[in-house]
PQR file with spaces between the fields and no chain letter, atoms N, CA, C, O and H, PARSE charges and radii, in Angstrom:
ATOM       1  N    UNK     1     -59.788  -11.066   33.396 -0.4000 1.5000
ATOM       2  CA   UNK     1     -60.095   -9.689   33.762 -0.0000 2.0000
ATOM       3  C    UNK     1     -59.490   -8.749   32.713  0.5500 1.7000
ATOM       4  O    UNK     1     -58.285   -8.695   32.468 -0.5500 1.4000
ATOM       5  N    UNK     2     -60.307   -8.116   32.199 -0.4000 1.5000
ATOM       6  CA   UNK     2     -59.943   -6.727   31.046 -0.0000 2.0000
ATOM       7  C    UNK     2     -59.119   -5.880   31.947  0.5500 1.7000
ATOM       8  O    UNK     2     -59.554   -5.639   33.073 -0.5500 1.4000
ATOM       9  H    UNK     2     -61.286   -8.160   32.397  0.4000 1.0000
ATOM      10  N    UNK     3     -57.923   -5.384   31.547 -0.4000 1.5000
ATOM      11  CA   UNK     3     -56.958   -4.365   31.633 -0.0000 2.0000
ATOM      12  C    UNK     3     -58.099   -3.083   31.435  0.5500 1.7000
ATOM      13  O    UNK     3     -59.083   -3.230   30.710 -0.5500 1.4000
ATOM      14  H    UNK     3     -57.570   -5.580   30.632  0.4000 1.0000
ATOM      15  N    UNK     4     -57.834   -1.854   32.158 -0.4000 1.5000
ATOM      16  CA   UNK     4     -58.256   -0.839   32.190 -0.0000 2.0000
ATOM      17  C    UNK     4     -57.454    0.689   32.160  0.5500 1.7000
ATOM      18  O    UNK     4     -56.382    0.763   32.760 -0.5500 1.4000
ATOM      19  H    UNK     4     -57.035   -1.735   32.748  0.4000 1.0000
ATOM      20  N    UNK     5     -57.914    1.729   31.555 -0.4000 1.5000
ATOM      21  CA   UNK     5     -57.230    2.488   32.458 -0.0000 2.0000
ATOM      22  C    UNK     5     -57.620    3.101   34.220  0.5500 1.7000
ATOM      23  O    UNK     5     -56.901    3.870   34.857 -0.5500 1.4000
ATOM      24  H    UNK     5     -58.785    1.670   31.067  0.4000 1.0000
ATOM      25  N    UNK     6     -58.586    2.657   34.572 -0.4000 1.5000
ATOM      26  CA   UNK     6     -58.743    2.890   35.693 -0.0000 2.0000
ATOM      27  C    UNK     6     -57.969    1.528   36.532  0.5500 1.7000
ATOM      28  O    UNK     6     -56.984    1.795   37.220 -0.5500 1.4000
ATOM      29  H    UNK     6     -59.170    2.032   34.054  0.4000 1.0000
ATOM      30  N    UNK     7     -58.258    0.657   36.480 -0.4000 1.5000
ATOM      31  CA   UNK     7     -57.433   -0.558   37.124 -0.0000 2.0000
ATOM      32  C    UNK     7     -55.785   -0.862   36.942  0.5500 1.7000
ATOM      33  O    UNK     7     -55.052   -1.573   37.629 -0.5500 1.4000
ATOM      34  H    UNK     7     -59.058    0.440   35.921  0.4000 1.0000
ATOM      35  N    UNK     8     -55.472   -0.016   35.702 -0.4000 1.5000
ATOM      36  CA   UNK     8     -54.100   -0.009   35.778 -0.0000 2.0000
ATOM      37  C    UNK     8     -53.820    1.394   36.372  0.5500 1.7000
ATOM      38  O    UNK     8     -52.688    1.578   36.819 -0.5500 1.4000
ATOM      39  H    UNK     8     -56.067    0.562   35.143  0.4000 1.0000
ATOM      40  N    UNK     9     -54.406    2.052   36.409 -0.4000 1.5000
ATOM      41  CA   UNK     9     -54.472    3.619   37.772 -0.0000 2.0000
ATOM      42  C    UNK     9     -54.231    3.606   39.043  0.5500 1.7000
ATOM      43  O    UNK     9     -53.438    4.212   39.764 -0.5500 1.4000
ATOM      44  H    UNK     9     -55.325    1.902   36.046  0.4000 1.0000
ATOM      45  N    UNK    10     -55.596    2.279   39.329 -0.4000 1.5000
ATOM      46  CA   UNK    10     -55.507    1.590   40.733 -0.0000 2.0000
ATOM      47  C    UNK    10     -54.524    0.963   41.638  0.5500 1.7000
ATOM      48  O    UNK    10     -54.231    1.117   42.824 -0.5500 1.4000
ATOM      49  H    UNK    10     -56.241    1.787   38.744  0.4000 1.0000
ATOM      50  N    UNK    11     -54.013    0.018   40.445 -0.4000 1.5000
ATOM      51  CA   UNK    11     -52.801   -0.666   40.750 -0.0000 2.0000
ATOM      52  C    UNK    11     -51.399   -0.432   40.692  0.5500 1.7000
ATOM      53  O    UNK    11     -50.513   -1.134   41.178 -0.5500 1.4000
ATOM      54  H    UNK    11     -54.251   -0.107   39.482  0.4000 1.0000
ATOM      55  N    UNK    12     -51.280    0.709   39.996 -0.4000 1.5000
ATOM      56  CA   UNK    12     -49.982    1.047   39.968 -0.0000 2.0000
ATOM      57  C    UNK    12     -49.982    1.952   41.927  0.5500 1.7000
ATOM      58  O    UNK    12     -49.107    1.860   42.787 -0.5500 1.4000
ATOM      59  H    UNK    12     -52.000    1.279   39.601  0.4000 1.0000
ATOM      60  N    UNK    13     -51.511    2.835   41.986 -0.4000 1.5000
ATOM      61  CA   UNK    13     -51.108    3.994   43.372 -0.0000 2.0000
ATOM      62  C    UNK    13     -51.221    2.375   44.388  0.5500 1.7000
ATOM      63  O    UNK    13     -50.220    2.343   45.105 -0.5500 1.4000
ATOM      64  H    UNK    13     -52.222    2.909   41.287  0.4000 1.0000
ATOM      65  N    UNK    14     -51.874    1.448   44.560 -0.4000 1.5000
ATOM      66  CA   UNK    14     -51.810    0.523   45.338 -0.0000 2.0000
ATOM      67  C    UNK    14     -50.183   -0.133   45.587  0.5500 1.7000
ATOM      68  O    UNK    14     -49.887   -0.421   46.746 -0.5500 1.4000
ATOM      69  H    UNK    14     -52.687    1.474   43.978  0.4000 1.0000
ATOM      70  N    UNK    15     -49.365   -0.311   44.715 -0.4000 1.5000
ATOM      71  CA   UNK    15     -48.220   -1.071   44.669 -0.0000 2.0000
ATOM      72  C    UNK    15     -47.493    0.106   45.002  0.5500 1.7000
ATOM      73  O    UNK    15     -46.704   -0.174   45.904 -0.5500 1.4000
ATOM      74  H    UNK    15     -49.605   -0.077   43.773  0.4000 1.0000
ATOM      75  N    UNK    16     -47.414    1.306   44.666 -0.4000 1.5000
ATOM      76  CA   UNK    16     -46.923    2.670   45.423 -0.0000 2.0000
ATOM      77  C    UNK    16     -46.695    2.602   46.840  0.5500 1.7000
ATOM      78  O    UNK    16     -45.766    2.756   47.633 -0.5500 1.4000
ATOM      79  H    UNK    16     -48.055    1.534   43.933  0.4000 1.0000
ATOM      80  N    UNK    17     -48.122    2.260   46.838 -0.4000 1.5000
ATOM      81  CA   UNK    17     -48.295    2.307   48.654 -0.0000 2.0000
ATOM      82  C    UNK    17     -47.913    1.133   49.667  0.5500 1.7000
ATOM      83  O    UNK    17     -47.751    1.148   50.887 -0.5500 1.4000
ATOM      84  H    UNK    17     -48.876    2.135   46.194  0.4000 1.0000
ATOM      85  N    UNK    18     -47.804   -0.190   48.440 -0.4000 1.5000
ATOM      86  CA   UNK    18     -47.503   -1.612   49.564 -0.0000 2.0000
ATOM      87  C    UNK    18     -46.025   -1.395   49.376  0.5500 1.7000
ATOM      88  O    UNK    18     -45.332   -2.249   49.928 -0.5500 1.4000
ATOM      89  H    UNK    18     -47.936   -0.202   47.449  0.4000 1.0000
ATOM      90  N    UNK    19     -45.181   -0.149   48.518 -0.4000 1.5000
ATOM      91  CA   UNK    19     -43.670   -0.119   48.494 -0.0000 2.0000
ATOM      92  C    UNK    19     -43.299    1.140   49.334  0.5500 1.7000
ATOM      93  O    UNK    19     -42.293    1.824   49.145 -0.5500 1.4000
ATOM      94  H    UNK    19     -45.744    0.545   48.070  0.4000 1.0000
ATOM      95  N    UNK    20     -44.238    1.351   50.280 -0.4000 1.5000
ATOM      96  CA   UNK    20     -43.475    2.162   51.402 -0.0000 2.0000
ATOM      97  C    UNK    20     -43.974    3.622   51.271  0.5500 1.7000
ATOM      98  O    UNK    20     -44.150    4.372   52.232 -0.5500 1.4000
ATOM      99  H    UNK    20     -45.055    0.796   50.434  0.4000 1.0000
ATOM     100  N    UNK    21     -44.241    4.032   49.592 -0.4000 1.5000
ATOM     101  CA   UNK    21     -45.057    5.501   49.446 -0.0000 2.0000
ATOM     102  C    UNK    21     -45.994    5.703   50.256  0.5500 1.7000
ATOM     103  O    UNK    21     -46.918    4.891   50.310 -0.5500 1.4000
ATOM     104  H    UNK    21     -44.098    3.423   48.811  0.4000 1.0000
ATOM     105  N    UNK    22     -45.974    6.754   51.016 -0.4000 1.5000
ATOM     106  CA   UNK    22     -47.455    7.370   51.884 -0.0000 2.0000
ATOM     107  C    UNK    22     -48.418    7.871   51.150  0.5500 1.7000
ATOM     108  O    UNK    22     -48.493    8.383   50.033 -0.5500 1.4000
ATOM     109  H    UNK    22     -45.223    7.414   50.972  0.4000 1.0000
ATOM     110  N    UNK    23     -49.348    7.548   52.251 -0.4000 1.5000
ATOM     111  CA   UNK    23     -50.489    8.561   51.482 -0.0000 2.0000
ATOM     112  C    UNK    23     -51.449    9.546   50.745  0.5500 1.7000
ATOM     113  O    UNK    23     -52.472    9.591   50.062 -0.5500 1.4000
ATOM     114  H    UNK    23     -49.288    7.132   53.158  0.4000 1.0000
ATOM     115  N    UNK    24     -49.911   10.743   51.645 -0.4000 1.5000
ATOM     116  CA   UNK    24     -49.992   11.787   51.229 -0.0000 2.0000
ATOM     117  C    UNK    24     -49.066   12.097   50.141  0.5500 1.7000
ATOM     118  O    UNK    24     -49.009   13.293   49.857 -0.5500 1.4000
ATOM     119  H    UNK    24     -49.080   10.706   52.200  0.4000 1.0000
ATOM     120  N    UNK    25     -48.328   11.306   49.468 -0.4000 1.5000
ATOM     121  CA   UNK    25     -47.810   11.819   48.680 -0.0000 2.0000
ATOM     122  C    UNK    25     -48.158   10.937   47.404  0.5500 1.7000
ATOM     123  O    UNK    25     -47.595   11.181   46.337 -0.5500 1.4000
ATOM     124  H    UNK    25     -48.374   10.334   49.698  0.4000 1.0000
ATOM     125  N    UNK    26     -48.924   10.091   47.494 -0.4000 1.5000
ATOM     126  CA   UNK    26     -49.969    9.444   46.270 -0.0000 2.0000
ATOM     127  C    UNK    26     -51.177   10.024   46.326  0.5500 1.7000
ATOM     128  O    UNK    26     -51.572   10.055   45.161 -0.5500 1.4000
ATOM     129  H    UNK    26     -49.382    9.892   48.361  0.4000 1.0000
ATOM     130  N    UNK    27     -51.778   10.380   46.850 -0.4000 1.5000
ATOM     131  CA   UNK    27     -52.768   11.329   46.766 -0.0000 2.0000
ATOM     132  C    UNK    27     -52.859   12.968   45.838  0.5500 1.7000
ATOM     133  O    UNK    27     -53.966   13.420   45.545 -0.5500 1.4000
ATOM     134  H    UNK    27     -51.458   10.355   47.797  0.4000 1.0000
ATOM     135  N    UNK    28     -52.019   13.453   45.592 -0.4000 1.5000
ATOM     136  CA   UNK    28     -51.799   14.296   44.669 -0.0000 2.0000
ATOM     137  C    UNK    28     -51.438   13.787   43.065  0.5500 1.7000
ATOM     138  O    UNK    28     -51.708   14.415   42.042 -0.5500 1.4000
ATOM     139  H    UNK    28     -51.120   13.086   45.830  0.4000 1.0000
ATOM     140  N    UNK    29     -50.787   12.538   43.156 -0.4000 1.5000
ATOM     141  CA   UNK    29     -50.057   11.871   41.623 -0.0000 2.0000
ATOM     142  C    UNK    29     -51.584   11.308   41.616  0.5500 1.7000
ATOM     143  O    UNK    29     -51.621   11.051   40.413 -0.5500 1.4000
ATOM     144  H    UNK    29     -50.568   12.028   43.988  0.4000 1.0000
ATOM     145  N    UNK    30     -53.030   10.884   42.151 -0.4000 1.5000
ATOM     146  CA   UNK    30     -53.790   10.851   41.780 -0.0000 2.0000
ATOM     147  C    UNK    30     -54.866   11.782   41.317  0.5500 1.7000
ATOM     148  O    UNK    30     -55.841   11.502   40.619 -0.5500 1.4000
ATOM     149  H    UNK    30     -53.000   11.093   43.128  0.4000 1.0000
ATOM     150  N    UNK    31     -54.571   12.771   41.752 -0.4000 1.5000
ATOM     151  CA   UNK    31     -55.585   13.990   41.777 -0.0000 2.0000
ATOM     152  C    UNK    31     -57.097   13.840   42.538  0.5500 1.7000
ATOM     153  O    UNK    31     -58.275   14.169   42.402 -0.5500 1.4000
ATOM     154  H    UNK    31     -53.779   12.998   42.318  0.4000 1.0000
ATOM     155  N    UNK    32     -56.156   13.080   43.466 -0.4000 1.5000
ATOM     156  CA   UNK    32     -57.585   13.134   44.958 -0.0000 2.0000
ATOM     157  C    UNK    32     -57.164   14.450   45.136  0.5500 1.7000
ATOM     158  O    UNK    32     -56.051   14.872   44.822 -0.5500 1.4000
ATOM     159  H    UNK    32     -55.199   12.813   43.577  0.4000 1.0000
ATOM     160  N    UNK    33     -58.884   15.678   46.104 -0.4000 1.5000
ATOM     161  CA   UNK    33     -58.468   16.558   46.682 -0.0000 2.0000
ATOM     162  C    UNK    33     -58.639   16.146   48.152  0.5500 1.7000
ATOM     163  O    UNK    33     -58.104   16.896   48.969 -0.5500 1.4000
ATOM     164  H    UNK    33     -59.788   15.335   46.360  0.4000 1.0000
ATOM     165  N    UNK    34     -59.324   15.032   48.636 -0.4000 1.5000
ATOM     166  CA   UNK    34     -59.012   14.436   49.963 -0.0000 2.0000
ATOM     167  C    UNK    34     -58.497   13.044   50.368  0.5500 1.7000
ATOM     168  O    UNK    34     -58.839   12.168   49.573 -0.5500 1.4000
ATOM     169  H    UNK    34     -59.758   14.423   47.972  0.4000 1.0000
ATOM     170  N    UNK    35     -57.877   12.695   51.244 -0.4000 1.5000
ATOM     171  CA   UNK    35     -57.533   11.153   51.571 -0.0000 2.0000
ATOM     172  C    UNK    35     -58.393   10.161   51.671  0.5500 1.7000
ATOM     173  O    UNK    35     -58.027    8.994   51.808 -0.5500 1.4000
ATOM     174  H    UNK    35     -57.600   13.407   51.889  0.4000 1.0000
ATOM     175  N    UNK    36     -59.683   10.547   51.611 -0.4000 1.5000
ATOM     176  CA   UNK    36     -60.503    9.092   51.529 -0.0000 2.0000
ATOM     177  C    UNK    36     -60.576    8.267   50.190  0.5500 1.7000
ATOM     178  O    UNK    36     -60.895    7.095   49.988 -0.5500 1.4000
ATOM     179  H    UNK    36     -59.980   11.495   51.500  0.4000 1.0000
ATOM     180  N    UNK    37     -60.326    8.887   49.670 -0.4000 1.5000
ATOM     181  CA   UNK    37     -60.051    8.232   48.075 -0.0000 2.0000
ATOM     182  C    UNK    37     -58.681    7.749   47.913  0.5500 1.7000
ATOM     183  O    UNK    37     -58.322    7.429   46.780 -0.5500 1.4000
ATOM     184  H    UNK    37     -60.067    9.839   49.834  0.4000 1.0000
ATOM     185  N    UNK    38     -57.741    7.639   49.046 -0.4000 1.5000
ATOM     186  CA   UNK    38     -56.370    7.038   48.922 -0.0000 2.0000
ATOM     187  C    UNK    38     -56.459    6.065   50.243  0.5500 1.7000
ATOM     188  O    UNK    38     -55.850    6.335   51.278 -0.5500 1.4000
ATOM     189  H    UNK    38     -58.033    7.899   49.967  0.4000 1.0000
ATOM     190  N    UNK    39     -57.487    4.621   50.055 -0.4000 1.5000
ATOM     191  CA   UNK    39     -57.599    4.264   51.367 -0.0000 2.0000
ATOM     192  C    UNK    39     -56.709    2.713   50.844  0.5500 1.7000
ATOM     193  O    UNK    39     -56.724    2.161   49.744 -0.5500 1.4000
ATOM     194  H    UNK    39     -57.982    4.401   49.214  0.4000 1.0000
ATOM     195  N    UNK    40     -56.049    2.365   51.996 -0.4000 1.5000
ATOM     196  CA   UNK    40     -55.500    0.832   52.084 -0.0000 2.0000
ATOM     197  C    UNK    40     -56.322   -0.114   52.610  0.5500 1.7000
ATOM     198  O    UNK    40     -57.153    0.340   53.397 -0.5500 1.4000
ATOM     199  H    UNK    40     -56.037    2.813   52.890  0.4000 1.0000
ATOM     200  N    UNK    41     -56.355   -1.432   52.400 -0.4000 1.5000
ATOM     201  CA   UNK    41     -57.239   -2.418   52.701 -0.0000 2.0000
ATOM     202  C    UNK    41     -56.838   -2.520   53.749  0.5500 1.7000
ATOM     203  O    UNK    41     -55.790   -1.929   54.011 -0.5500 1.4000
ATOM     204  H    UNK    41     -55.680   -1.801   51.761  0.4000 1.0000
ATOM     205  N    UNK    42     -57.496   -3.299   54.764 -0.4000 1.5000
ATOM     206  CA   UNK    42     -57.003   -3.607   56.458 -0.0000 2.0000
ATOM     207  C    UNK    42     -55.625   -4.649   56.177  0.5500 1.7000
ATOM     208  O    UNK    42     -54.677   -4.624   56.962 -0.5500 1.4000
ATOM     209  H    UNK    42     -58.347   -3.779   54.551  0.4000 1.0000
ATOM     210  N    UNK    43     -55.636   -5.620   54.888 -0.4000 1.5000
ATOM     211  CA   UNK    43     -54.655   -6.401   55.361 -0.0000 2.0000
ATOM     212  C    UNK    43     -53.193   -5.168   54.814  0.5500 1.7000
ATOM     213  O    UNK    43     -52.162   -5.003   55.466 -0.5500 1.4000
ATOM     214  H    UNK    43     -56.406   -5.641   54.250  0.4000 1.0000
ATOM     215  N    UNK    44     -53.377   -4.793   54.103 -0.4000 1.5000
ATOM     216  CA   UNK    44     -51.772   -3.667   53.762 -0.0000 2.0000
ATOM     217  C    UNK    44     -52.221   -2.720   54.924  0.5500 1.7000
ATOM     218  O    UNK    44     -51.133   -2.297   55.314 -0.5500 1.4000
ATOM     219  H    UNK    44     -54.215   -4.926   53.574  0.4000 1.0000
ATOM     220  N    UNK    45     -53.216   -2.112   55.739 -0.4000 1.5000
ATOM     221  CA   UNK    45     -52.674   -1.548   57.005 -0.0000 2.0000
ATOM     222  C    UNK    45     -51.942   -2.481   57.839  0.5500 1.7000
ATOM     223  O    UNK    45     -50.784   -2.099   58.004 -0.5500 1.4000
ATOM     224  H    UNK    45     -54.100   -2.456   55.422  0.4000 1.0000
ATOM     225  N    UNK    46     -52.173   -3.398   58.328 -0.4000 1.5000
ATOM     226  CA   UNK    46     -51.733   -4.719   59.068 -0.0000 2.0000
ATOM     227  C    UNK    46     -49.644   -4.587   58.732  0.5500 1.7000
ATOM     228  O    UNK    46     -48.667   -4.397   59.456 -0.5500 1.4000
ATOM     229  H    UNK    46     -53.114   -3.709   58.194  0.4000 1.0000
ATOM     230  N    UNK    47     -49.904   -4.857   57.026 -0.4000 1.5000
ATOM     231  CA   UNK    47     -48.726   -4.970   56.518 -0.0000 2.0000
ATOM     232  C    UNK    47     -47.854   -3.384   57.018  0.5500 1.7000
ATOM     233  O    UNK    47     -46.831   -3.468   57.698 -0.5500 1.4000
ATOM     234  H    UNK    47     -50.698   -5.011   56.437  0.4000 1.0000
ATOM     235  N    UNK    48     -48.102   -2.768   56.824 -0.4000 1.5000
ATOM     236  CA   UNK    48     -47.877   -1.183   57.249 -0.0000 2.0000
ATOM     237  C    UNK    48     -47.552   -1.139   58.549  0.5500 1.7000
ATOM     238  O    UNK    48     -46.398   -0.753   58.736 -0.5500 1.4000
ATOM     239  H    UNK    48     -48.933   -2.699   56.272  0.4000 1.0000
ATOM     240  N    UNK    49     -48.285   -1.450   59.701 -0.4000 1.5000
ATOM     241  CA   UNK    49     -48.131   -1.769   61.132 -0.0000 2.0000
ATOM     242  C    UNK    49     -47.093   -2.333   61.538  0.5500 1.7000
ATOM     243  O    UNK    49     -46.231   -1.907   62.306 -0.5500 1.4000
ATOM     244  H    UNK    49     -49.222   -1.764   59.549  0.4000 1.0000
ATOM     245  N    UNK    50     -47.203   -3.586   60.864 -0.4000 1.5000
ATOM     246  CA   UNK    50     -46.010   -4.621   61.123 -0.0000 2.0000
ATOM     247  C    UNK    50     -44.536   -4.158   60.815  0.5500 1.7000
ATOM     248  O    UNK    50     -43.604   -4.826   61.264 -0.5500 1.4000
ATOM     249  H    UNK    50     -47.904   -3.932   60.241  0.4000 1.0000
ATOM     250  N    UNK    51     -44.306   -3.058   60.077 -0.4000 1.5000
ATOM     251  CA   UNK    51     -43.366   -3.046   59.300 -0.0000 2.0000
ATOM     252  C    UNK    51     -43.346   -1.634   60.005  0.5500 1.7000
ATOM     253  O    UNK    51     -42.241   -1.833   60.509 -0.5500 1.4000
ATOM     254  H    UNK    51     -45.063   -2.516   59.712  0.4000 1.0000
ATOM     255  N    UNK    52     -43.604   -0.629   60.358 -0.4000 1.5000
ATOM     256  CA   UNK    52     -43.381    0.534   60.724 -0.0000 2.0000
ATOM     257  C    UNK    52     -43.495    0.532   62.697  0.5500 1.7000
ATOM     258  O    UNK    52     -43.282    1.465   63.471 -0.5500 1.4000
ATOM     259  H    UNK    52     -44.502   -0.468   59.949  0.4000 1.0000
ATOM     260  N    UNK    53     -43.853   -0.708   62.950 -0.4000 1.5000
ATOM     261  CA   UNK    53     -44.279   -0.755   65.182 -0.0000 2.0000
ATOM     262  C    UNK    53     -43.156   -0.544   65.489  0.5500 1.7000
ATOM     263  O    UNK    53     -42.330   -1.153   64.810 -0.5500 1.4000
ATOM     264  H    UNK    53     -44.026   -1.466   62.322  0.4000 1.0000
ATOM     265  N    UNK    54     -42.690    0.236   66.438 -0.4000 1.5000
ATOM     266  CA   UNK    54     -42.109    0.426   67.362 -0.0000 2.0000
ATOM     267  C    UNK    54     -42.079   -1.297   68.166  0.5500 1.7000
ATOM     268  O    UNK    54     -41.293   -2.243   68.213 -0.5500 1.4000
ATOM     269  H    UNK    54     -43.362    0.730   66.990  0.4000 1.0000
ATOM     270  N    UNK    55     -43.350   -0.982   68.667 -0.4000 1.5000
ATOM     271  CA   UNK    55     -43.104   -2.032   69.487 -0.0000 2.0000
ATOM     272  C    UNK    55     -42.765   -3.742   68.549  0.5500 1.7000
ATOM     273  O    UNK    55     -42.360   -4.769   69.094 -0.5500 1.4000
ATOM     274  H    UNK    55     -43.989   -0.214   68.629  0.4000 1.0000
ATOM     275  N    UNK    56     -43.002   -3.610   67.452 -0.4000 1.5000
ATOM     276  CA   UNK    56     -42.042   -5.016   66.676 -0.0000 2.0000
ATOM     277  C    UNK    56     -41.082   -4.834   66.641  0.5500 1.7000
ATOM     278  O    UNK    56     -40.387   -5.816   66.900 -0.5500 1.4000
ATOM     279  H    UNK    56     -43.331   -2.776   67.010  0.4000 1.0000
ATOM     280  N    UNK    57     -40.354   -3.559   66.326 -0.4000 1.5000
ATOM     281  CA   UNK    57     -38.896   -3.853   66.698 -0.0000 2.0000
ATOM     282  C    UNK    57     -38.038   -4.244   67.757  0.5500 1.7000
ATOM     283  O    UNK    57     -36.926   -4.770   67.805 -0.5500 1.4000
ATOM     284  H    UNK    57     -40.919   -2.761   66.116  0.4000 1.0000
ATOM     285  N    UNK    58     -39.005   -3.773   68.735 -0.4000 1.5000
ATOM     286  CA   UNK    58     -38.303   -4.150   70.375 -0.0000 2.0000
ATOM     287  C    UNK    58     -38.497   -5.572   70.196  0.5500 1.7000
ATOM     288  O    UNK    58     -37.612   -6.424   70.280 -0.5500 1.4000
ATOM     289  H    UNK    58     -39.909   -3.346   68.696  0.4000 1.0000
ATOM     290  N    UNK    59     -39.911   -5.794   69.903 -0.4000 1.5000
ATOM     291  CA   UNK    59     -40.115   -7.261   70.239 -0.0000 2.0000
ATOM     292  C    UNK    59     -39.092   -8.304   69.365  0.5500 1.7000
ATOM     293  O    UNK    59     -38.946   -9.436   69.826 -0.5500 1.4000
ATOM     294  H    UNK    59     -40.630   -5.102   69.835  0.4000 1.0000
ATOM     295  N    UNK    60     -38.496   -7.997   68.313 -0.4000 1.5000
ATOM     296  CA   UNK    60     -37.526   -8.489   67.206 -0.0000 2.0000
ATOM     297  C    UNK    60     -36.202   -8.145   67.730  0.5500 1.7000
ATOM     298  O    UNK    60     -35.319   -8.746   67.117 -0.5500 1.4000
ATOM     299  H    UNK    60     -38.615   -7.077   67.939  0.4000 1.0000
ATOM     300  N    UNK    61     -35.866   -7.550   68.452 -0.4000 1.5000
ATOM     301  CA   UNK    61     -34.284   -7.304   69.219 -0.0000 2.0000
ATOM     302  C    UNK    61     -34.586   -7.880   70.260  0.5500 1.7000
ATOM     303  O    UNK    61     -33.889   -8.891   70.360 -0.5500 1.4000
ATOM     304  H    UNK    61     -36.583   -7.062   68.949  0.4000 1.0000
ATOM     305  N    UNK    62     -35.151   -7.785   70.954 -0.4000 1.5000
ATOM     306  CA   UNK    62     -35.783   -8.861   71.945 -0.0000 2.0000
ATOM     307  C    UNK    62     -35.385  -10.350   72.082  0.5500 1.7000
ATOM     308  O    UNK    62     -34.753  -10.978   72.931 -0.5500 1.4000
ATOM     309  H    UNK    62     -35.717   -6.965   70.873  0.4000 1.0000
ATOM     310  N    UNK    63     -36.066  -10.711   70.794 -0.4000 1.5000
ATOM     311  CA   UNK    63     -35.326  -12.156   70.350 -0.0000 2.0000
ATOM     312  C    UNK    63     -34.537  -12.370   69.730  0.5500 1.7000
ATOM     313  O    UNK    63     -34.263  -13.490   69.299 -0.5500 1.4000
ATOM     314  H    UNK    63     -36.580  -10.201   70.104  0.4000 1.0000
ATOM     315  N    UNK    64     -34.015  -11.467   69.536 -0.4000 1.5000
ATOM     316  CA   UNK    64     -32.356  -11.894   68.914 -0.0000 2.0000
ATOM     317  C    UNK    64     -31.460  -11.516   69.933  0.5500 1.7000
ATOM     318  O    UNK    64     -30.295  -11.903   69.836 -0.5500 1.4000
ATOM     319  H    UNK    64     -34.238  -10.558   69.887  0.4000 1.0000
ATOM     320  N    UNK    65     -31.878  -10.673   71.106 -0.4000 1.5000
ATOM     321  CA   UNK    65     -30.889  -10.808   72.114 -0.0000 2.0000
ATOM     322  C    UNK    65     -31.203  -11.957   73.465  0.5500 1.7000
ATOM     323  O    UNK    65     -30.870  -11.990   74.649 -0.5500 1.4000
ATOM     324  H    UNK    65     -32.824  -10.358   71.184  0.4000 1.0000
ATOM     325  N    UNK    66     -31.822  -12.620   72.781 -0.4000 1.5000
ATOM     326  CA   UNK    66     -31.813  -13.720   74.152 -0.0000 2.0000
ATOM     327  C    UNK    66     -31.046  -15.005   73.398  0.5500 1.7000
ATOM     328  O    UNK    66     -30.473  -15.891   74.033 -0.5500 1.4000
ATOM     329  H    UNK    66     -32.092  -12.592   71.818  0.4000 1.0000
ATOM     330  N    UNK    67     -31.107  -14.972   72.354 -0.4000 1.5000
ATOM     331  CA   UNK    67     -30.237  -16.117   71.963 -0.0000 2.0000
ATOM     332  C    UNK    67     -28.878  -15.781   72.409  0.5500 1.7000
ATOM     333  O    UNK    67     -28.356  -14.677   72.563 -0.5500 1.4000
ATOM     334  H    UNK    67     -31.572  -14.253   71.838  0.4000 1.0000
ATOM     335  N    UNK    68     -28.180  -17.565   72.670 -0.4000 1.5000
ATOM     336  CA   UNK    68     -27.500  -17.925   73.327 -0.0000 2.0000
ATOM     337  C    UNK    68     -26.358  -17.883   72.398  0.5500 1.7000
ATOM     338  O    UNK    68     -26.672  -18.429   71.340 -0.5500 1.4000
ATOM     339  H    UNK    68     -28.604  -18.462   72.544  0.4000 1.0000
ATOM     340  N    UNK    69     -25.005  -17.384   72.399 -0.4000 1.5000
ATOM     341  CA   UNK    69     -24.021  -17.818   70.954 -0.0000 2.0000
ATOM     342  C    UNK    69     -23.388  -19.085   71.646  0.5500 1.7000
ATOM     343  O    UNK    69     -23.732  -18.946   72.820 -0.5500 1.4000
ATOM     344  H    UNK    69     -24.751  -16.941   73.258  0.4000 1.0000
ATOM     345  N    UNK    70     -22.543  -20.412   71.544 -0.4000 1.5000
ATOM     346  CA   UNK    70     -22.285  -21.548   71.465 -0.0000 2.0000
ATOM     347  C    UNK    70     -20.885  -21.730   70.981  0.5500 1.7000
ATOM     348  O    UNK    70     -20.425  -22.862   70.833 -0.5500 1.4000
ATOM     349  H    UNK    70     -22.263  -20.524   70.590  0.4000 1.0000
């Protein structure tokens, strides 16, 4: 695959965004004037979900407070 400047554009706001940067604040360092042009694939929403749920954290203290200490 040829290096680009659009694909090295792509990939740098993509790795932005799988390192915790929001949307809205890669969306301007791109010079989108709306958010549909700053969209994540379903599996980095997934990743995003997992990592920002409420309810995973309960569910993750959850199981670390039922273990037994010995």
């Amino acid at each position: 695959m040829k290096a680009t400047p659009y694909s090295l554009r792509h990939t740098a706001a993509i790795e932005f965004l799988r390192n915790g940067a929001d949307s809205f604040s890669v969306q301007p360092m791109l010079g989108h004037t709306d958010l549909t042009m700053t969209k994540l694939s379903q599996e980095d929403i997934k990743m995003v979900h997992d990592k920002a749920s409420p309810v995973q954290k309960l569910t993750f203290m959850n199981k670390r407070a039922s273990r037994k200490l010995e």
